[in-house]
N, C-alpha and C positions, 0 to 999 in steps of 0.2 A: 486781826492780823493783816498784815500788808501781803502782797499778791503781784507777781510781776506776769503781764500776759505781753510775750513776743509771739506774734505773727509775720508771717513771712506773707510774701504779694505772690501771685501767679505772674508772668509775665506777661510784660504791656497791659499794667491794670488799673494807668492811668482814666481812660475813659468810665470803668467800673467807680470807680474809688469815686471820682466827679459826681458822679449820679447818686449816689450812696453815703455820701461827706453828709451832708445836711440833718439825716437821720443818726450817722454813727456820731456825728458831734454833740448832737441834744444830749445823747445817752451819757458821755462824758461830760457833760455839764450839768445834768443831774447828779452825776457820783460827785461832782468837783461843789455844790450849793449842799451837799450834803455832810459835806468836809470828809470826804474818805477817797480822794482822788491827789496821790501825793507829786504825781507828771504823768502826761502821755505826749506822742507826739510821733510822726513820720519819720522813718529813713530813708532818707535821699538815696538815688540811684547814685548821685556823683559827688565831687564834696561842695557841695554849695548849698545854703540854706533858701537858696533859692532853684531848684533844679529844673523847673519847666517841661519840657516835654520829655528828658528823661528819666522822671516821674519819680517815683518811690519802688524800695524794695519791702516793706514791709513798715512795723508799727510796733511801738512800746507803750503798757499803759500801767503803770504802780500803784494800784488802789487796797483800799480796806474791803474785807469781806467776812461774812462770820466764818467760812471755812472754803477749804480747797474746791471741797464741792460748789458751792456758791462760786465761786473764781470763773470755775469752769464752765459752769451752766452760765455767768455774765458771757463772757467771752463767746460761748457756740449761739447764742442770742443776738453777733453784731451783726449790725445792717451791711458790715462791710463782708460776712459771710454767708448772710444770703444773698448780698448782690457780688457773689462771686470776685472778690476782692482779691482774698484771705485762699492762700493752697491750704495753709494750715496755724496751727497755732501751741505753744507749748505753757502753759498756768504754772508756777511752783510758786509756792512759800519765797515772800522775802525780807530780810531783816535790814533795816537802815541801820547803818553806824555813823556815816559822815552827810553833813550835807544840813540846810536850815528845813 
């Protein structure tokens, strides 16, 4: 079943997030070579998909998992929440309807 994890940033966690990218990206290219990785990706502080220094608020990642539990334990596992990235983070059940 598919699994939506939104995580929200601490503030000013651009420097965290930097340090921490390299490890939280492998993880997501694992799920993504595994085909269970259906998007992830950063929320801009501002509307630009390029925001720069003022950084990101958080993160979206839409993956397969065998169950909620699994979601969960993925997600308290990212590199971006042991390096203090991540205030927090919410896992549910997600159904696609639209979309390739």
């Amino acid at each position: 079943m598919l699994y939506m994890i939104y995580s929200t940033d601490i503030e000013n966690s651009l420097e965290f997030r930097k340090a921490a990218r390299p490890a939280h990206l492998a993880r997501l290219e694992e799920l993504d070579s595994q085909g269970r990785l259906l998007t992830a990706g950063p929320l801009p502080a501002i509307d630009s998909d390029t925001p720069a220094e003022a950084g990101f608020t958080g993160s979206l990642v839409v993956a397969e998992f065998d169950s909620l539990e699994d979601a969960r334990e993925w997600a308290a596992a990212d590199p971006y929440v042991s390096g203090g990235v991540y205030e927090n983070s919410l896992v549910k059940p997600f159904k696609k309807v639209y979309g390739k």
